[in-house]
TIVOMAR-262943 format. One record per atom (N, C-alpha, C): x, y, z; residue number from 1. Coordinates in nm, 2 decimals, padded with zeros to 4 digits, always signed. Example, Ala and Ser with C-alpha at 12.3 -4.5 7.8 and 13.67 -1.06 7.14 Angstrom:
2
px/py/pz/resi
+01.32/-00.57/+00.78/1
+01.23/-00.45/+00.78/1
+01.32/-00.33/+00.78/1
+01.28/-00.22/+00.71/2
+01.37/-00.11/+00.71/2
+01.29/+00.00/+00.79/2
# end
This chain:
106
px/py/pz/resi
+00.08/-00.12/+00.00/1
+00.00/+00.00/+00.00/1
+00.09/+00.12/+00.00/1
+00.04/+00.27/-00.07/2
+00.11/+00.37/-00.02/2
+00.06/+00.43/+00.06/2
+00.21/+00.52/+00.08/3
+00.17/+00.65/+00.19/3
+00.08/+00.77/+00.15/3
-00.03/+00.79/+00.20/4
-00.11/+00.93/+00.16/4
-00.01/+01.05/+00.20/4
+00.00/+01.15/+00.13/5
+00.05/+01.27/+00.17/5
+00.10/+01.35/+00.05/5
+00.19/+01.26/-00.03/6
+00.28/+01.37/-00.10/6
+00.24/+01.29/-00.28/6
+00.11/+01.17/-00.24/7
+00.10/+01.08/-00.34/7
-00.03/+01.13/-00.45/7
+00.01/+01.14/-00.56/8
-00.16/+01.18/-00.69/8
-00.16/+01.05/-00.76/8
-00.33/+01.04/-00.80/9
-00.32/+00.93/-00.86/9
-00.24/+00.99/-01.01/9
-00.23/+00.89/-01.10/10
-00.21/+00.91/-01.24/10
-00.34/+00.91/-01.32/10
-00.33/+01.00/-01.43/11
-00.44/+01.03/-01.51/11
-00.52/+00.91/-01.50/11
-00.63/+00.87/-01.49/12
-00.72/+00.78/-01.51/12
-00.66/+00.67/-01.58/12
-00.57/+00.56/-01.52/13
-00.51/+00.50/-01.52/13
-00.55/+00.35/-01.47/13
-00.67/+00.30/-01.50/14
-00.70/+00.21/-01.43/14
-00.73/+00.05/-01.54/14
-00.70/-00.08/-01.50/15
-00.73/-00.15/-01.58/15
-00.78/-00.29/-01.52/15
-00.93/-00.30/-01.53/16
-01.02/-00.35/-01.46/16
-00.99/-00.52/-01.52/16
-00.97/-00.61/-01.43/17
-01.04/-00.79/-01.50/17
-01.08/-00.84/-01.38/17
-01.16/-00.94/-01.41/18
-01.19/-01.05/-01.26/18
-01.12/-01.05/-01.16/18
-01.00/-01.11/-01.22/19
-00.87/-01.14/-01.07/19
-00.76/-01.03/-01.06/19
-00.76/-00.92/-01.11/20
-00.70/-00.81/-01.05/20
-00.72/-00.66/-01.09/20
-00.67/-00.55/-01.05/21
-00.74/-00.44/-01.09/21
-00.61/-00.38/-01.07/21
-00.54/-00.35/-01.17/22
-00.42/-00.27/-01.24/22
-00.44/-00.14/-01.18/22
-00.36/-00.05/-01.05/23
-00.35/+00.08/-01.04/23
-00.22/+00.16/-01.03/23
-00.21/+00.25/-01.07/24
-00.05/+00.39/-01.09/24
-00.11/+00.49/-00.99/24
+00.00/+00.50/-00.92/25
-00.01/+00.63/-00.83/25
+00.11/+00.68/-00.83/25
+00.16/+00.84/-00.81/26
+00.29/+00.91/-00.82/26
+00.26/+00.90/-00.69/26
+00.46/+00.93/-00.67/27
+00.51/+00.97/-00.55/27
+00.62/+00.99/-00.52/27
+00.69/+01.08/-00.41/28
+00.79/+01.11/-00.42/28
+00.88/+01.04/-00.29/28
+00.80/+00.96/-00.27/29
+00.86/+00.89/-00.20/29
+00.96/+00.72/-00.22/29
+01.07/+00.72/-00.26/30
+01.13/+00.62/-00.32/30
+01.24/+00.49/-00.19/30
+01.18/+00.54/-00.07/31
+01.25/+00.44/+00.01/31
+01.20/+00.28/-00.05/31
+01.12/+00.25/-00.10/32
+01.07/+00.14/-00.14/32
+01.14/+00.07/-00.24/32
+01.25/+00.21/-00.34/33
+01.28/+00.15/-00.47/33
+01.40/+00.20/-00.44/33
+01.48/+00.16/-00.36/34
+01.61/+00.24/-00.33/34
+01.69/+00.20/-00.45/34
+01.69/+00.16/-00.55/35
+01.76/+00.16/-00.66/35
+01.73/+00.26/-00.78/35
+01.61/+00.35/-00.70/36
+01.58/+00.49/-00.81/36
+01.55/+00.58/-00.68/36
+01.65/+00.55/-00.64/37
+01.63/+00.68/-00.48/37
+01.65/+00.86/-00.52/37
+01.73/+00.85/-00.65/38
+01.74/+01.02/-00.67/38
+01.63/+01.02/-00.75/38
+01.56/+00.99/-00.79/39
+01.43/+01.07/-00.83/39
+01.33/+01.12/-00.77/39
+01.28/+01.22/-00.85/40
+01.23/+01.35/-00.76/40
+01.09/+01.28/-00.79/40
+01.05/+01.19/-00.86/41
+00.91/+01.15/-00.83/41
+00.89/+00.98/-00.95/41
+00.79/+00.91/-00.86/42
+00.79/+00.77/-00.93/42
+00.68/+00.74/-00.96/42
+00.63/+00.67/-01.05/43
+00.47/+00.62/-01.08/43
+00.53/+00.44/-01.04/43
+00.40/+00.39/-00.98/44
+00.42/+00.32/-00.89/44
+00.29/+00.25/-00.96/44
+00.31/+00.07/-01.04/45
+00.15/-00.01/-01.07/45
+00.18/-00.09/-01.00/45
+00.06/-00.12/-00.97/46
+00.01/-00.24/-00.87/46
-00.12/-00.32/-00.88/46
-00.15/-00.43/-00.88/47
-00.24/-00.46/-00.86/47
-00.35/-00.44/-00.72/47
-00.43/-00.31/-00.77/48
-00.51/-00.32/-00.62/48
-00.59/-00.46/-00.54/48
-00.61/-00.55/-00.61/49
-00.68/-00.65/-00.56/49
-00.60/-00.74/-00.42/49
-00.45/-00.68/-00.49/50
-00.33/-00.76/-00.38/50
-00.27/-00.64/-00.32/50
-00.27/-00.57/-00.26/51
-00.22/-00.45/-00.26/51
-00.09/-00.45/-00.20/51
-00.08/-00.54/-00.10/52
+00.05/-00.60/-00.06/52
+00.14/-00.70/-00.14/52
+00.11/-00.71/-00.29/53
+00.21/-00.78/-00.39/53
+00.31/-00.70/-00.45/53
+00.34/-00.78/-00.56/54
+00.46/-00.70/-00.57/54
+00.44/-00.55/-00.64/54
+00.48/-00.44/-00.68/55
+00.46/-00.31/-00.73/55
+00.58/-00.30/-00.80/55
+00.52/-00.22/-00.92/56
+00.65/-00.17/-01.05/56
+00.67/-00.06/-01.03/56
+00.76/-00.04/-01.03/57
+00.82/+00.13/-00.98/57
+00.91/+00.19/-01.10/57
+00.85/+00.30/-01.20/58
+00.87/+00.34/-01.34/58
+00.95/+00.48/-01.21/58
+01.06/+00.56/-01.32/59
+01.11/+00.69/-01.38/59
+00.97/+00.75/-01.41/59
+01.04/+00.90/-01.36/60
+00.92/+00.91/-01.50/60
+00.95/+00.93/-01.67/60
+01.10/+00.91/-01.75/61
+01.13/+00.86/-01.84/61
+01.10/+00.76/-01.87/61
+01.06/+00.65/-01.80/62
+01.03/+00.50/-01.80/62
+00.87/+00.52/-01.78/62
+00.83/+00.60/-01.74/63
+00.68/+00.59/-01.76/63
+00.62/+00.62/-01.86/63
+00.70/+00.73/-01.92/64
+00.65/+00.80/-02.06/64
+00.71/+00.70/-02.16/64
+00.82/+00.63/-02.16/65
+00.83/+00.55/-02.27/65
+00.71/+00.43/-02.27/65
+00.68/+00.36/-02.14/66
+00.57/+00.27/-02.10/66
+00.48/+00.31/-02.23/66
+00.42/+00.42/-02.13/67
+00.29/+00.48/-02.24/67
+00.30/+00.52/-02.37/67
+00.43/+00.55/-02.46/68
+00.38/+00.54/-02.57/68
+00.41/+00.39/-02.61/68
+00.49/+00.31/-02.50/69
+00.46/+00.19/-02.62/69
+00.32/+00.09/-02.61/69
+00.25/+00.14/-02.50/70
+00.06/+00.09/-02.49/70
+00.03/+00.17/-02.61/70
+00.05/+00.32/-02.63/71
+00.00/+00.36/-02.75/71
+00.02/+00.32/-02.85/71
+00.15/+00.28/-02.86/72
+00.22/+00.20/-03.00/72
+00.15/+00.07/-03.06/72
+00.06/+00.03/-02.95/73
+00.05/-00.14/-02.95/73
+00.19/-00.22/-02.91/73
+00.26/-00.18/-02.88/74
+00.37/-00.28/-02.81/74
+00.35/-00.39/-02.72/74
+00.25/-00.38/-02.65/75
+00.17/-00.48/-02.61/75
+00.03/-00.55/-02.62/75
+00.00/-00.53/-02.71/76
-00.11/-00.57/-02.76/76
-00.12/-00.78/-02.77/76
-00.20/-00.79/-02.72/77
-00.21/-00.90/-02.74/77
-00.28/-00.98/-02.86/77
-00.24/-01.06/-02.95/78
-00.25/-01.17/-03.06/78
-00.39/-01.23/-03.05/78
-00.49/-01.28/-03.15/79
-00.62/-01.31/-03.15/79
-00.62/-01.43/-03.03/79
-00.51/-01.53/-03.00/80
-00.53/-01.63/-02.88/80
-00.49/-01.54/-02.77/80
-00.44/-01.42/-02.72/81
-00.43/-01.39/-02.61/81
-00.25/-01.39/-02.58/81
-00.15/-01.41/-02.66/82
-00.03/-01.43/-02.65/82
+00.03/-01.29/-02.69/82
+00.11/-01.23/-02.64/83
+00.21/-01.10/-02.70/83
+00.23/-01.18/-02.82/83
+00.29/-01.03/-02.91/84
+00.38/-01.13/-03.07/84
+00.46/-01.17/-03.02/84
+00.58/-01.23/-03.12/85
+00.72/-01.28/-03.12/85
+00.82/-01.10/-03.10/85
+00.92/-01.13/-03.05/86
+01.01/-01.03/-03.00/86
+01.08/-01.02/-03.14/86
+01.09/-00.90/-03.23/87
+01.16/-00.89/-03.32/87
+01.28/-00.87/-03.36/87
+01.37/-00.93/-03.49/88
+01.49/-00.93/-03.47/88
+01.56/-00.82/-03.39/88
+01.68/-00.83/-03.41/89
+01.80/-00.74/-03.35/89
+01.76/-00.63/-03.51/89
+01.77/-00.55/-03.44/90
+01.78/-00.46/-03.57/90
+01.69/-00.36/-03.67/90
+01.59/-00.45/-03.62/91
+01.40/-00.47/-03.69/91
+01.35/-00.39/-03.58/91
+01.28/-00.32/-03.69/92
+01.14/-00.26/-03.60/92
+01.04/-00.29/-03.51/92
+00.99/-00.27/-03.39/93
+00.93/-00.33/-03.30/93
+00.80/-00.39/-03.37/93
+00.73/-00.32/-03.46/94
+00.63/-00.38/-03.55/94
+00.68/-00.37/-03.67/94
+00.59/-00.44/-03.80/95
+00.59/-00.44/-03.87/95
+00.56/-00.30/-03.98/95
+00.60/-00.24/-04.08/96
+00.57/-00.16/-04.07/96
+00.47/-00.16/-04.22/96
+00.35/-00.11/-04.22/97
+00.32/-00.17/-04.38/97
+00.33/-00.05/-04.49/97
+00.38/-00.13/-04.62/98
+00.37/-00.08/-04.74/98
+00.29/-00.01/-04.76/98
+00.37/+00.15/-04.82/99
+00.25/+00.24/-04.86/99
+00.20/+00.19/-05.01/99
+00.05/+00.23/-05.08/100
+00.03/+00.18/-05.15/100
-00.01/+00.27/-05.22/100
+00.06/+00.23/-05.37/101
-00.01/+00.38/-05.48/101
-00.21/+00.40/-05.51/101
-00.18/+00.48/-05.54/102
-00.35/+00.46/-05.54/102
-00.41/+00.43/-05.69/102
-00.48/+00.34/-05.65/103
-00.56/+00.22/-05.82/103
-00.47/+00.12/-05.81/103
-00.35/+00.12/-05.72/104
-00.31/-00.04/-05.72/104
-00.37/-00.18/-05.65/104
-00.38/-00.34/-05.71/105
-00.44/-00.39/-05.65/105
-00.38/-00.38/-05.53/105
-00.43/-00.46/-05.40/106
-00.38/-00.48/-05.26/106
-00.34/-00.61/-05.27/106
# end
């Protein structure tokens, strides 16, 4: 659980299923993550359903990259429910598609 005081939630950051309920809260308080002790503030997910389990403790560099790669689809999951395959060394995180002239077939 956190400390109330110095903590805001994160934008409407919430992600609801049966067996757990995904929540981000800032804070500036980092005794918890003493391996990111100089930052001046951390976004913190957790599962509220366990509140006492484990918690991810983002930068806020690492938080903003997070979120564009949810925007990205970087985690998007596959029609069975599996992430993709991790792309080569080298390769673009997705695929990227062909532009297409216009009157060409597809």
């Amino acid at each position: 659980m956190h400390t109330p005081g110095d903590d805001a939630p994160a934008a409407d950051v919430v992600a609801e299923t049966e067996e757990s309920r995904v929540e981000v809260y800032v804070t500036t308080d980092t005794s918890a993550a003493p391996h990111k002790a100089g930052e001046p503030k951390l976004y913190v997910m957790y599962d509220a359903a366990k509140p006492d389990g484990d918690k991810l403790y983002f930068t806020e560099a690492e938080w903003e990259a997070f979120v564009l790669g949810v925007k990205d689809g970087e985690f998007d999951l596959d029609e069975s429910g599996n992430l993709p395959p991790l792309p080569e060394p080298g390769q673009p995180s997705q695929p990227s598609q062909p532009s297409q002239e216009p009157g060409q077939p597809s």
